[in-house]
N, CA and C atoms of all chains as a GROMACS GRO file, in nm:
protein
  624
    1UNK      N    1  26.605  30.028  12.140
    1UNK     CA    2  26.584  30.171  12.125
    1UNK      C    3  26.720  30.241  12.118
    2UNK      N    4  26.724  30.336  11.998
    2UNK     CA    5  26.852  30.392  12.040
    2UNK      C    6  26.842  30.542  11.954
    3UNK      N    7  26.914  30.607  11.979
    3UNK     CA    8  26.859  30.748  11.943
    3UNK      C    9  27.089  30.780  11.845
    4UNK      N   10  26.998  30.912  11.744
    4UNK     CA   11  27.134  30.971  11.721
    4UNK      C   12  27.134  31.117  11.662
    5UNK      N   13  27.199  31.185  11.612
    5UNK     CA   14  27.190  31.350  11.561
    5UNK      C   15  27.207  31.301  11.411
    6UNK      N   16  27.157  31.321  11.302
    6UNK     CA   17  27.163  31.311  11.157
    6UNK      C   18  27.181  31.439  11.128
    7UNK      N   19  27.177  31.537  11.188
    7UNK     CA   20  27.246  31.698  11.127
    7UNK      C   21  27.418  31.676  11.204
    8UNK      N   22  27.472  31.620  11.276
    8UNK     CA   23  27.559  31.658  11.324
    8UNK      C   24  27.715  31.496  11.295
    9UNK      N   25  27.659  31.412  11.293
    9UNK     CA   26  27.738  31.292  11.297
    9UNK      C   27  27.778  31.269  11.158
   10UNK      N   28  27.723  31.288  11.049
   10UNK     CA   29  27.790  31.258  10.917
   10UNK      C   30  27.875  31.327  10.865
   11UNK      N   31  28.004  31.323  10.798
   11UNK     CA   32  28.069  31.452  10.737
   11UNK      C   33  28.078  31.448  10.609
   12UNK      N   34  28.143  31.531  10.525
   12UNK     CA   35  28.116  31.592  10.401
   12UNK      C   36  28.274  31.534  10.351
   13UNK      N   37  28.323  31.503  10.217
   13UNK     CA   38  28.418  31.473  10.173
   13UNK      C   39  28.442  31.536  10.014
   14UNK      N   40  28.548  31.591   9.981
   14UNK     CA   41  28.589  31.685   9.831
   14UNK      C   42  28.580  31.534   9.787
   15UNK      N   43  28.625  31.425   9.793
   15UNK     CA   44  28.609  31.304   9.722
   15UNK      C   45  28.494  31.226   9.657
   16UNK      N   46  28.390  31.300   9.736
   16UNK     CA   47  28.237  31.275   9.675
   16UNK      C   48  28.192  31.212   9.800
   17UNK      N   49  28.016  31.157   9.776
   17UNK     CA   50  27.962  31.216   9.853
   17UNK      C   51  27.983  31.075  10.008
   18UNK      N   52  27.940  31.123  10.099
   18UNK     CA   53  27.994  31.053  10.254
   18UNK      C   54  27.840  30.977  10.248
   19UNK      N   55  27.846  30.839  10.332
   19UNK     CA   56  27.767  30.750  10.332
   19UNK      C   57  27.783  30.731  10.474
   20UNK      N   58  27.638  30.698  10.548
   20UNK     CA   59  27.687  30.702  10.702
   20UNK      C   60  27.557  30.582  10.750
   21UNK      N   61  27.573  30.509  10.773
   21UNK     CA   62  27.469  30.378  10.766
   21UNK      C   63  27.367  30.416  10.883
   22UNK      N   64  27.268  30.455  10.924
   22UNK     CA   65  27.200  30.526  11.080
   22UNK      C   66  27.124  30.387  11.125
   23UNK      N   67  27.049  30.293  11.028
   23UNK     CA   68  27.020  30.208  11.105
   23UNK      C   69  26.974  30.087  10.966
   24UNK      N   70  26.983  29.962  10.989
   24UNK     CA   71  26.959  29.851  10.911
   24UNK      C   72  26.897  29.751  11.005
   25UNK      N   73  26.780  29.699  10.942
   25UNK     CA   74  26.765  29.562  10.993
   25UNK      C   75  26.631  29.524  10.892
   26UNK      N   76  26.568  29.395  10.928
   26UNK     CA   77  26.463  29.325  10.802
   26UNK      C   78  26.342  29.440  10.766
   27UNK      N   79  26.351  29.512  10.870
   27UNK     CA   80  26.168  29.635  10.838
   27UNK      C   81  26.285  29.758  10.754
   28UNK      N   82  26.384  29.821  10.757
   28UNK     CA   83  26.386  29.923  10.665
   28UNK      C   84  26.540  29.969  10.712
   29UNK      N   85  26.597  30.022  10.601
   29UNK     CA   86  26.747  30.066  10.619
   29UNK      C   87  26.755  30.205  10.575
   30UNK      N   88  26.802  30.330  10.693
   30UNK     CA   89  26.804  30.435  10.670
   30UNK      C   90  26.971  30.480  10.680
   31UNK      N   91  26.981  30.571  10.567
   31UNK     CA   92  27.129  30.615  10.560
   31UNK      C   93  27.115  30.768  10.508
   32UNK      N   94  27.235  30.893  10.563
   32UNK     CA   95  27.232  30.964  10.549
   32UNK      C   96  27.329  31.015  10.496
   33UNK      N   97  27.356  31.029  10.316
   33UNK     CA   98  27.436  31.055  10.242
   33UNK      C   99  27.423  31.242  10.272
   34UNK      N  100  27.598  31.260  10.247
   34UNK     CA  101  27.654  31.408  10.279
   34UNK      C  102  27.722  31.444  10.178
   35UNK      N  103  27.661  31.531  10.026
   35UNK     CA  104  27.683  31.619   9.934
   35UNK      C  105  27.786  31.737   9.979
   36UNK      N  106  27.868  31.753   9.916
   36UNK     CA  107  27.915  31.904   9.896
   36UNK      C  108  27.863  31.923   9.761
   37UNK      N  109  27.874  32.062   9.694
   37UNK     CA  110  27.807  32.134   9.583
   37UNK      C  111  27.869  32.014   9.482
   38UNK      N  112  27.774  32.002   9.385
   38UNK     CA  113  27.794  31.944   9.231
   38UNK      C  114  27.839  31.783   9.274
   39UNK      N  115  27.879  31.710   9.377
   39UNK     CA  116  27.826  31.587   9.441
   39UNK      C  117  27.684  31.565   9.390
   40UNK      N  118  27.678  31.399   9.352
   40UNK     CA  119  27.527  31.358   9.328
   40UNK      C  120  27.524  31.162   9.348
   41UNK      N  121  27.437  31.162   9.392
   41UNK     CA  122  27.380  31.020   9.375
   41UNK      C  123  27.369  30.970   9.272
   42UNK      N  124  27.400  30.892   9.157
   42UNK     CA  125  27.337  30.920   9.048
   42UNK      C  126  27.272  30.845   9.057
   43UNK      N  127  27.142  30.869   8.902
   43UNK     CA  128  27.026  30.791   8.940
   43UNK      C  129  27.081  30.628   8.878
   44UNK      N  130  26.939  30.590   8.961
   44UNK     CA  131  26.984  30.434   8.947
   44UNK      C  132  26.826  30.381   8.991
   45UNK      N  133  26.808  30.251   8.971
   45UNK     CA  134  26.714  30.135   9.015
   45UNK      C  135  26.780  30.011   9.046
   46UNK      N  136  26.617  29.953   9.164
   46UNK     CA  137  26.689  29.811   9.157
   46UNK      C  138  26.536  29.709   9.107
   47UNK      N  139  26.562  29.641   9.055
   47UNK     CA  140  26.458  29.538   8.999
   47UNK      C  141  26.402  29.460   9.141
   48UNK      N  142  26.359  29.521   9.221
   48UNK     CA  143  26.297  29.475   9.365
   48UNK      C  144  26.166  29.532   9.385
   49UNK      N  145  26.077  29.456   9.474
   49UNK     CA  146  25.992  29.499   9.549
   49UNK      C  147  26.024  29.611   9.655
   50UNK      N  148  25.961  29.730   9.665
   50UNK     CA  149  25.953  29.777   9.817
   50UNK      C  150  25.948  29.956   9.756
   51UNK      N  151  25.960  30.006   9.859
   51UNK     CA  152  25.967  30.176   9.826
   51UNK      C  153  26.077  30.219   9.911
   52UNK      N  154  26.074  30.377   9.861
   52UNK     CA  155  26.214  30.441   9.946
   52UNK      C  156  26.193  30.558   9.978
   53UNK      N  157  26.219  30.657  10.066
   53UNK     CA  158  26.199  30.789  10.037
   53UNK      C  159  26.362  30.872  10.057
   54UNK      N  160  26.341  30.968   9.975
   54UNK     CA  161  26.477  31.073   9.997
   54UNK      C  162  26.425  31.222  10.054
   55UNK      N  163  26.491  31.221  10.172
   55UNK     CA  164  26.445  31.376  10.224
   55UNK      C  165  26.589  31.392  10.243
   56UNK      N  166  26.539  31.588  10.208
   56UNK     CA  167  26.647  31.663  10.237
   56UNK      C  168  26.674  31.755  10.371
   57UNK      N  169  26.761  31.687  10.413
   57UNK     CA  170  26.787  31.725  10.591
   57UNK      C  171  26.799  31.886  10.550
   58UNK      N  172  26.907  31.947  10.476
   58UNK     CA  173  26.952  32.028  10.517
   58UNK      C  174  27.000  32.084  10.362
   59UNK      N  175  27.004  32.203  10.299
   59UNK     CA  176  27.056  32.272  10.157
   59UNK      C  177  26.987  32.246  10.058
   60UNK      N  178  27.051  32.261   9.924
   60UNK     CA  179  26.934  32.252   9.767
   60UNK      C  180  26.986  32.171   9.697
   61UNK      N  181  26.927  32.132   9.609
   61UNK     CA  182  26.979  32.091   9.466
   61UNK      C  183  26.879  31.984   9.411
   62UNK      N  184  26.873  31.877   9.368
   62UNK     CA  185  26.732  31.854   9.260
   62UNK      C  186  26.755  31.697   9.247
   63UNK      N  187  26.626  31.659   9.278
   63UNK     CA  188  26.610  31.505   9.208
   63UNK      C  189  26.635  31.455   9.088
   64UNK      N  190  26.692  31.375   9.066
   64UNK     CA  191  26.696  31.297   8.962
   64UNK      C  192  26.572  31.233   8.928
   65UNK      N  193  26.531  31.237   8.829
   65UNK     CA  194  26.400  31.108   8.780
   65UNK      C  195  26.429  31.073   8.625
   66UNK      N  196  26.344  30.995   8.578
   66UNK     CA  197  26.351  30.918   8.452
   66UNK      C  198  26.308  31.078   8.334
   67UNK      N  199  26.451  31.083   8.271
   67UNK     CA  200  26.402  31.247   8.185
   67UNK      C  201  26.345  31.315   8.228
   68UNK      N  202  26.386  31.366   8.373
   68UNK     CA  203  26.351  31.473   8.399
   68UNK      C  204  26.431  31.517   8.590
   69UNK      N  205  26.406  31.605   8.642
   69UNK     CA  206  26.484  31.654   8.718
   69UNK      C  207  26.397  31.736   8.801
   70UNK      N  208  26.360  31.724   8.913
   70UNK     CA  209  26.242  31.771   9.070
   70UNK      C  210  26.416  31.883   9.135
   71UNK      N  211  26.338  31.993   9.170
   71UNK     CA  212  26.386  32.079   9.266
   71UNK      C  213  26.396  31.996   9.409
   72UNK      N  214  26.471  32.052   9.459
   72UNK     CA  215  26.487  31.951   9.609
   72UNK      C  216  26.549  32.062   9.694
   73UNK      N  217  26.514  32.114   9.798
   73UNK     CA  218  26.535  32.209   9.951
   73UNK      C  219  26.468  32.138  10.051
   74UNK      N  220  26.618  32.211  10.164
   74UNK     CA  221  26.540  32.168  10.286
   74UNK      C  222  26.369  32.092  10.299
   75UNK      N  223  26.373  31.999  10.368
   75UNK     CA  224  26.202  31.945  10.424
   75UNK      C  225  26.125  31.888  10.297
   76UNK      N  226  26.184  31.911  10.188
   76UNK     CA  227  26.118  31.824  10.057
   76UNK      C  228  26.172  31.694  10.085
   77UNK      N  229  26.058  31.592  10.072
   77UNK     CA  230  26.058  31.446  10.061
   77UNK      C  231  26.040  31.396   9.909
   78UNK      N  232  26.092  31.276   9.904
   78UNK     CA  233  26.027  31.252   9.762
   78UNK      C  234  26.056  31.038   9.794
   79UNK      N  235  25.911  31.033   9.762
   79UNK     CA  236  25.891  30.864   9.780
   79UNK      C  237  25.865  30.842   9.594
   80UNK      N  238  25.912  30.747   9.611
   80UNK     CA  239  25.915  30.649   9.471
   80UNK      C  240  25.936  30.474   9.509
   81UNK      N  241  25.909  30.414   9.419
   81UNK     CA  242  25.919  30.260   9.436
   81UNK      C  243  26.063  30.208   9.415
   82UNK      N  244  26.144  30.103   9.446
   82UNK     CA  245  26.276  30.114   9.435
   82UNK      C  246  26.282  30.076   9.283
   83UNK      N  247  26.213  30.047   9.209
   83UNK     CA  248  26.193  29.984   9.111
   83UNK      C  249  26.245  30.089   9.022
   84UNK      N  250  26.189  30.242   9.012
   84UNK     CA  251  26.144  30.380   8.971
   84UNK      C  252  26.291  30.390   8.990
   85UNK      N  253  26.366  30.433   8.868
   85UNK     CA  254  26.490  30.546   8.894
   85UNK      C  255  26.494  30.662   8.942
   86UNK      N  256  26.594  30.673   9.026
   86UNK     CA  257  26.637  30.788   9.097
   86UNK      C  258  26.754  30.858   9.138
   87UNK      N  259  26.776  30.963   9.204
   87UNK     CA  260  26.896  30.953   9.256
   87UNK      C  261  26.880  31.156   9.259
   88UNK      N  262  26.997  31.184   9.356
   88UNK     CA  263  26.981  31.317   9.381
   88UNK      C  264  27.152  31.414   9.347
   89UNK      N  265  27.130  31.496   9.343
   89UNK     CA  266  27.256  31.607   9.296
   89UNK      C  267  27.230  31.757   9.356
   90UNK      N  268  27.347  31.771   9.412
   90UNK     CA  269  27.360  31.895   9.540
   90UNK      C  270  27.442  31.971   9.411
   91UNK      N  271  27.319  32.088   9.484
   91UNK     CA  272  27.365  32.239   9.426
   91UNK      C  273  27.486  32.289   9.484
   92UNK      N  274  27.402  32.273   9.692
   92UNK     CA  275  27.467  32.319   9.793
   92UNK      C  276  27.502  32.222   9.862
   93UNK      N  277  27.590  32.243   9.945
   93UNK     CA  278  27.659  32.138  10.075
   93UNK      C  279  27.491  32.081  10.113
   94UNK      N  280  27.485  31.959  10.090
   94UNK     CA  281  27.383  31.938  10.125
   94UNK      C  282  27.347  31.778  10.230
   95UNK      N  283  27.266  31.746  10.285
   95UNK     CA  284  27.276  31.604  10.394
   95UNK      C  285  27.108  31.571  10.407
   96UNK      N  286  27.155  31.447  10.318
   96UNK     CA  287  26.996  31.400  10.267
   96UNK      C  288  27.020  31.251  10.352
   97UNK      N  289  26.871  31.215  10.369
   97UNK     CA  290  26.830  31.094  10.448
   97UNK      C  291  26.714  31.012  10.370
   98UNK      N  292  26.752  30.874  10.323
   98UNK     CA  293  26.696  30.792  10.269
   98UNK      C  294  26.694  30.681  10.365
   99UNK      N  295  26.558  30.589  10.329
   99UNK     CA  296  26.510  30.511  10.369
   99UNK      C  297  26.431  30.432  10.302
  100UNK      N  298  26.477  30.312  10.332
  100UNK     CA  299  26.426  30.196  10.240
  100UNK      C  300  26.362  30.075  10.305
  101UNK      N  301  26.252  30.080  10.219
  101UNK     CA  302  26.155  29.909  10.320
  101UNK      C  303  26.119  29.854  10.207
  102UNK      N  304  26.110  29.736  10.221
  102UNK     CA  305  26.199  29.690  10.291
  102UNK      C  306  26.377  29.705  10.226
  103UNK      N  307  26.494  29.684  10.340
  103UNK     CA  308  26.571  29.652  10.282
  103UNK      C  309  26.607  29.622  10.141
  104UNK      N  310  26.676  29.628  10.042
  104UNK     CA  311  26.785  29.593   9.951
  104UNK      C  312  26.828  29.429  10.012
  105UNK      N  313  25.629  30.825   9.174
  105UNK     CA  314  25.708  30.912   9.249
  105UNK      C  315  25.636  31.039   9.296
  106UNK      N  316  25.613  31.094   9.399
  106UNK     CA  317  25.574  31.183   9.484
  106UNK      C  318  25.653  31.257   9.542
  107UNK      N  319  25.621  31.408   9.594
  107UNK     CA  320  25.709  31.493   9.646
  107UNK      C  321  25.645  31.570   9.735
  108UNK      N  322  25.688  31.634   9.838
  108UNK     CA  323  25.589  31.725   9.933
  108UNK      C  324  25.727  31.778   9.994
  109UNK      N  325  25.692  31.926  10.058
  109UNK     CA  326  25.786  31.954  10.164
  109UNK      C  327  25.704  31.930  10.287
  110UNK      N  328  25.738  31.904  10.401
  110UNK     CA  329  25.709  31.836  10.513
  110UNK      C  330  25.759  31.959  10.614
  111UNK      N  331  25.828  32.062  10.568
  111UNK     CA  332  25.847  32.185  10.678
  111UNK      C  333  25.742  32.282  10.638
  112UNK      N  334  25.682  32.262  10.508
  112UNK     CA  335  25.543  32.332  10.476
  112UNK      C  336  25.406  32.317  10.467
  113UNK      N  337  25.359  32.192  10.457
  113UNK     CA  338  25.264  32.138  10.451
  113UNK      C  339  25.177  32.158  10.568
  114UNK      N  340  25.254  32.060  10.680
  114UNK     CA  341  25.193  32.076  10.769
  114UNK      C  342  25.148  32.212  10.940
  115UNK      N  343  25.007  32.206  10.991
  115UNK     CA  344  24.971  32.259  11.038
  115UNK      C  345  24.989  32.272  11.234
  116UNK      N  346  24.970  32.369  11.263
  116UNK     CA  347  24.968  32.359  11.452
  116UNK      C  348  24.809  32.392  11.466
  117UNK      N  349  24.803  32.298  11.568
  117UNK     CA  350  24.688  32.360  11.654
  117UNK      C  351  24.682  32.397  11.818
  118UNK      N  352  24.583  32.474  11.840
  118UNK     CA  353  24.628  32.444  12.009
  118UNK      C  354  24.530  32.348  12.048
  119UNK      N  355  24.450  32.312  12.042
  119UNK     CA  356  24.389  32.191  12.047
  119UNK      C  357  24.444  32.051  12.047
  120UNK      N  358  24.566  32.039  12.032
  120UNK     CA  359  24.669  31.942  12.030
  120UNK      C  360  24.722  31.911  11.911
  121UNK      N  361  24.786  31.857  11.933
  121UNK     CA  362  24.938  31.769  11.787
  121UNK      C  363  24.851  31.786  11.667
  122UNK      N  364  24.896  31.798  11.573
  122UNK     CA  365  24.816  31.838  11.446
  122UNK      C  366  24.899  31.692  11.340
  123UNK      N  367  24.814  31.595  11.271
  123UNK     CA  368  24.878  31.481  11.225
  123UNK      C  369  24.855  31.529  11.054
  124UNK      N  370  24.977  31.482  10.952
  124UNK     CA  371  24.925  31.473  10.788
  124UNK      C  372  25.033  31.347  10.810
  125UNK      N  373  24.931  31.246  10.746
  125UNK     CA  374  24.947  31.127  10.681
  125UNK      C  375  25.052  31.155  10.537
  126UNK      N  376  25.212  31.174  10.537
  126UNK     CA  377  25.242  31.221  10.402
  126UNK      C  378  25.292  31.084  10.311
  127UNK      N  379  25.273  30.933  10.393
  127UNK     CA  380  25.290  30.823  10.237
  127UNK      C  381  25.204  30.694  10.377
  128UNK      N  382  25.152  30.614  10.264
  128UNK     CA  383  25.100  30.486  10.289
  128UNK      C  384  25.123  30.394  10.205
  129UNK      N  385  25.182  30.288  10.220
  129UNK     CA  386  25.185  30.145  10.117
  129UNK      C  387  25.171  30.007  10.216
  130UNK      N  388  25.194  29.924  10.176
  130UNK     CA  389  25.219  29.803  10.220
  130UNK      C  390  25.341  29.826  10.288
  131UNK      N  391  25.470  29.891  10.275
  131UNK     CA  392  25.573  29.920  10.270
  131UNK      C  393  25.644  30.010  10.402
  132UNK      N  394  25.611  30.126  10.449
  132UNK     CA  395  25.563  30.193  10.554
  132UNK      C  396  25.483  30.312  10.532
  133UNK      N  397  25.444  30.374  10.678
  133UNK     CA  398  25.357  30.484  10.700
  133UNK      C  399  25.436  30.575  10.697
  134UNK      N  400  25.447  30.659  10.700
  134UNK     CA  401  25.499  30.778  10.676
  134UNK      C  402  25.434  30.930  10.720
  135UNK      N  403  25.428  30.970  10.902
  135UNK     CA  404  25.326  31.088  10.930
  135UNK      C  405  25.436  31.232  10.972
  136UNK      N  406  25.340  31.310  10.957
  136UNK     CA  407  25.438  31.445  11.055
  136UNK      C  408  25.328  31.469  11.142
  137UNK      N  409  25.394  31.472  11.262
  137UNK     CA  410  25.285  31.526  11.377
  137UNK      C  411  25.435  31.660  11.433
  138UNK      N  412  25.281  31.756  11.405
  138UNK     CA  413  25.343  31.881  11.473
  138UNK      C  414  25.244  31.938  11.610
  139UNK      N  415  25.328  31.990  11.729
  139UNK     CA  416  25.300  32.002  11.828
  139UNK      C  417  25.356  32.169  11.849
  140UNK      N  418  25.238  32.213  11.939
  140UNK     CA  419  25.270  32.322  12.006
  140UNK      C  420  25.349  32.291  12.115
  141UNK      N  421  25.427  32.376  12.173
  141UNK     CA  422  25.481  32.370  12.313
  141UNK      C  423  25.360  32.302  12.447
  142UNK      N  424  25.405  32.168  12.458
  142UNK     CA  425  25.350  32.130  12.583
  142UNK      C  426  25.243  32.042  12.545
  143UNK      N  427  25.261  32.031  12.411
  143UNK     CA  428  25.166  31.890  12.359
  143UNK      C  429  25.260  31.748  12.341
  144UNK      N  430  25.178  31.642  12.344
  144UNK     CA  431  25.268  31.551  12.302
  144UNK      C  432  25.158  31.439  12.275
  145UNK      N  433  25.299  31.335  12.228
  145UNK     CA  434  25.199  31.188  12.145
  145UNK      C  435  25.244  31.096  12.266
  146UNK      N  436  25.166  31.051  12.344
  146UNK     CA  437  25.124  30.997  12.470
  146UNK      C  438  25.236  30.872  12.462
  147UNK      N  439  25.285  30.837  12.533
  147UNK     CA  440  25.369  30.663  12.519
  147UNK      C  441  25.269  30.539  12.510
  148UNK      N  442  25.324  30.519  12.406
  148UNK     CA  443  25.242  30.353  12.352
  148UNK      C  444  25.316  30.219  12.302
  149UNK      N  445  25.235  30.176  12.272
  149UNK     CA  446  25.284  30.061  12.213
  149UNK      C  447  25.212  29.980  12.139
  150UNK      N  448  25.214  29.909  12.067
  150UNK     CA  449  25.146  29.795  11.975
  150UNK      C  450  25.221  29.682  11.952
  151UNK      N  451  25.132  29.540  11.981
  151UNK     CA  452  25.191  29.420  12.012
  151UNK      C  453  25.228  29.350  11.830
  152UNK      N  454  25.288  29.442  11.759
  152UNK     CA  455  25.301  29.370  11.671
  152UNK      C  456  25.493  29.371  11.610
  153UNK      N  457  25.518  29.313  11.510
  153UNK     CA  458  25.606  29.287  11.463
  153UNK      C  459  25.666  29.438  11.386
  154UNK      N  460  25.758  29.498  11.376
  154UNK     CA  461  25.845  29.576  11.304
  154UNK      C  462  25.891  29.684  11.387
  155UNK      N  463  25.959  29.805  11.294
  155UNK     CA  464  26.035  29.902  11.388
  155UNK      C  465  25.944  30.030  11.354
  156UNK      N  466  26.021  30.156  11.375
  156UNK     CA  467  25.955  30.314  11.379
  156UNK      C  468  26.093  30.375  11.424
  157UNK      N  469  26.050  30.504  11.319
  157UNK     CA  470  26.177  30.606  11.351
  157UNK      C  471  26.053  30.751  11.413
  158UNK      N  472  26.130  30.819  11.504
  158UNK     CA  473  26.052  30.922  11.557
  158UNK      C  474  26.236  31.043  11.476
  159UNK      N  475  26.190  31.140  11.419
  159UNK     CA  476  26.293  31.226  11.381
  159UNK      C  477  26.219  31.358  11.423
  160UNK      N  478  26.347  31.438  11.482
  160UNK     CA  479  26.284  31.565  11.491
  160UNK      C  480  26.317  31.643  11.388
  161UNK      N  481  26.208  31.750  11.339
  161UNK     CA  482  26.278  31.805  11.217
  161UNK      C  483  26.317  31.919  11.238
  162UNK      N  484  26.225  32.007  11.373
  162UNK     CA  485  26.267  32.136  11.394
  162UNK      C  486  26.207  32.117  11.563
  163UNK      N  487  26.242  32.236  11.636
  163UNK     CA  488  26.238  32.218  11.770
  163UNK      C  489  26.257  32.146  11.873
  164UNK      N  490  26.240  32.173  12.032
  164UNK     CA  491  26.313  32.042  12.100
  164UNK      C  492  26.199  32.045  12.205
  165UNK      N  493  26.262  31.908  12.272
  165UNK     CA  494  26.115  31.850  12.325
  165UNK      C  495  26.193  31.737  12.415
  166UNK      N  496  26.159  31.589  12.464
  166UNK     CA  497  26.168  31.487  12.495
  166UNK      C  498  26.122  31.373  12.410
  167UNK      N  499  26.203  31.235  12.391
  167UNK     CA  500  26.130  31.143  12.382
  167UNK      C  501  26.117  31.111  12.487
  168UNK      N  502  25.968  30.994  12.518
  168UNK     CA  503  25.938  30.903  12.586
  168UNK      C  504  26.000  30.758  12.588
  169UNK      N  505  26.008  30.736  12.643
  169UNK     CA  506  26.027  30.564  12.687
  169UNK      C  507  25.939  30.518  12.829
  170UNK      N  508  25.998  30.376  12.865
  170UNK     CA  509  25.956  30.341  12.957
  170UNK      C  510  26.047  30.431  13.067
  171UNK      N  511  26.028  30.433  13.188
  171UNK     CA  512  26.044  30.506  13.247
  171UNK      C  513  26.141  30.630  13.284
  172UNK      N  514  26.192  30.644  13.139
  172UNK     CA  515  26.246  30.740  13.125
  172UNK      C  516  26.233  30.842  13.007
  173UNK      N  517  26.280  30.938  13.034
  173UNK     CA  518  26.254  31.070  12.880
  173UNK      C  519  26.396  31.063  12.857
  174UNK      N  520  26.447  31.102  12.736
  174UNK     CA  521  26.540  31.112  12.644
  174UNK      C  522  26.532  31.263  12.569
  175UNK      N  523  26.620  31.377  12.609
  175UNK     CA  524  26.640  31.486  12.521
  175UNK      C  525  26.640  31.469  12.397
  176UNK      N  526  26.544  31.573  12.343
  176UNK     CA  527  26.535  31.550  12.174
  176UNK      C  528  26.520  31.694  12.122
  177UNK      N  529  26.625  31.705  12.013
  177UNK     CA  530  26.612  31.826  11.946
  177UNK      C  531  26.624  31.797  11.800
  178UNK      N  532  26.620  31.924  11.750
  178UNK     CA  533  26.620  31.912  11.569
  178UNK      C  534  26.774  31.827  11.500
  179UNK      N  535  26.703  31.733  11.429
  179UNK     CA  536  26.821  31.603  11.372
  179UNK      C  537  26.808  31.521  11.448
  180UNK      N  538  26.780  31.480  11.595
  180UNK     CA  539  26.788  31.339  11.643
  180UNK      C  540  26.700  31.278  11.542
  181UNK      N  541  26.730  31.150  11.615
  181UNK     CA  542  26.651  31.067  11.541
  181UNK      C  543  26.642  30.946  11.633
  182UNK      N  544  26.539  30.894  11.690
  182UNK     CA  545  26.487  30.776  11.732
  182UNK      C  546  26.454  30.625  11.662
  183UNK      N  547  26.493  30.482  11.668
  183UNK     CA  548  26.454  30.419  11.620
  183UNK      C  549  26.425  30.286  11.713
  184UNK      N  550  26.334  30.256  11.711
  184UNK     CA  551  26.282  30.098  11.840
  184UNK      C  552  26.168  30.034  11.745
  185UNK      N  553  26.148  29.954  11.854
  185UNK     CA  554  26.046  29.822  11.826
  185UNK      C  555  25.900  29.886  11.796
  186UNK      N  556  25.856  29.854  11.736
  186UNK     CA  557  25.655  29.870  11.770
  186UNK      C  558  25.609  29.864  11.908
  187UNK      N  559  25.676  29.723  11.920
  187UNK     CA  560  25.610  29.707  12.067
  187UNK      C  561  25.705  29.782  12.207
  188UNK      N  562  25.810  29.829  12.167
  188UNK     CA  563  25.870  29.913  12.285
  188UNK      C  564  25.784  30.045  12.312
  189UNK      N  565  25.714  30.088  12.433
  189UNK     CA  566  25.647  30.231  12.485
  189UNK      C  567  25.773  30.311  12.420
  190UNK      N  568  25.643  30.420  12.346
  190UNK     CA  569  25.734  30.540  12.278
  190UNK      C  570  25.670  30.650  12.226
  191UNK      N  571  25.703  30.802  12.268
  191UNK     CA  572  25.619  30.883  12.293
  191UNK      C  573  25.694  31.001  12.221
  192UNK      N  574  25.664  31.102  12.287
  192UNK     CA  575  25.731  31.240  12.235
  192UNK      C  576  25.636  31.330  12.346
  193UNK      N  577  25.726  31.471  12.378
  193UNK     CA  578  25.662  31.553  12.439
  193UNK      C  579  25.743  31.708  12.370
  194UNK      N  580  25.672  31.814  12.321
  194UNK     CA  581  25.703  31.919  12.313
  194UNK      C  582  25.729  32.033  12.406
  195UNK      N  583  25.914  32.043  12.392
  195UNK     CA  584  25.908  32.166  12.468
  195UNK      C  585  25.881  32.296  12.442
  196UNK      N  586  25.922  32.324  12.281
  196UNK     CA  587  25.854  32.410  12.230
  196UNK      C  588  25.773  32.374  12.080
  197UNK      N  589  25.773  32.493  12.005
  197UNK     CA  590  25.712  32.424  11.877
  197UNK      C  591  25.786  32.297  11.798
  198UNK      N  592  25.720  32.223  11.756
  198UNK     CA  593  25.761  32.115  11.728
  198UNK      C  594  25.702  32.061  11.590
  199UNK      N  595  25.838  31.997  11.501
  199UNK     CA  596  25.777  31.911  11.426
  199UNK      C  597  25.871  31.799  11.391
  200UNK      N  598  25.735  31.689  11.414
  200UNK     CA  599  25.798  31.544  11.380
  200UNK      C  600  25.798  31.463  11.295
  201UNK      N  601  25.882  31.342  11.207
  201UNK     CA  602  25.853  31.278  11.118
  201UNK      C  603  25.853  31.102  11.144
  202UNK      N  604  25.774  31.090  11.142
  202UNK     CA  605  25.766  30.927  11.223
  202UNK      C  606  25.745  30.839  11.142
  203UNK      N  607  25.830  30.726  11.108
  203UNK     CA  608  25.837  30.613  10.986
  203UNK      C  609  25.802  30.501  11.081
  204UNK      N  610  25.685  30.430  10.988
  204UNK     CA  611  25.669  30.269  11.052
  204UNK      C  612  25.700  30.193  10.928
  205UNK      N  613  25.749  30.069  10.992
  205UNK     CA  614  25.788  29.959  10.863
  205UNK      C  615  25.772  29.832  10.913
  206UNK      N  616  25.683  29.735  10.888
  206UNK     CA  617  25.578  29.791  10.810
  206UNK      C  618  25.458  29.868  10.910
  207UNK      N  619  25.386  29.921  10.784
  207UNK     CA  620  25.275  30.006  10.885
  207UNK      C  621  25.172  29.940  10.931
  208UNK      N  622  25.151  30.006  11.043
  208UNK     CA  623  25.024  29.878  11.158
  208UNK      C  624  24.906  29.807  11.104
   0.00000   0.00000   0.00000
């Protein structure tokens, strides 16, 4: 058991976007990437089994998908298969939390 | 691919914790249980194999454990066993996002 703050422990970098590992093991790996404005994930897939979700802790800016592009604020989730391209791009300073099961 | 906001969707009751189921796969569960002040999701456990994240998304409260509570406010984030006792109690309004992998 172990507990941590995901609004407060990750920081933000002008170099692009901050990667902060919160927890890994065989059931699911959660990480909480930290956007400043025009920072993005870009989209991507992996030829695997499993699903993922991307929620947005905290600010705006918009999903990536296959030709086409989802609004994304605060408390919006968005699940897709890892298979499914994706990836996200901050409007605003923004600190999103993904999670993946299984593992990569 | 699916999308929901999870700071809007879901409902309070005073009747206790109010649950929306927001993903199911083979893969994990995915719920928000929101609580009024002074409700909570009882300490449990299940004798099976994988982990669970308890995240707070807004308000503060306690986690449960075994014989102890753990301060919890908006951004922690909890992660243990299935089978480790694990609860939540609201100190005030509350809402939670709780990942199982895999789901029970």
């Amino acid at each position: 058991m172990k507990t941590m703050n995901i609004l407060q422990e990750g920081t933000f970098s002008e170099k692009g976007m901050k990667k902060l590992l919160v927890h890994d093991s065989p059931y699911f790996r959660i990480i909480n990437f930290n956007f400043k404005a025009g920072q993005e994930l870009p989209i991507h897939s992996h030829e695997l089994e499993g699903e993922l979700s991307i929620q947005i802790l905290e600010g705006e800016g918009e999903y990536l998908a296959k030709d086409r592009s989802i609004p994304a604020k605060t408390g919006d989730i968005l699940i897709c298969d890892i298979a499914e391209p994706h990836g996200v791009r901050a409007w605003t300073e923004m600190r999103v939390l993904v999670t993946i099961a299984p593992p990569l």
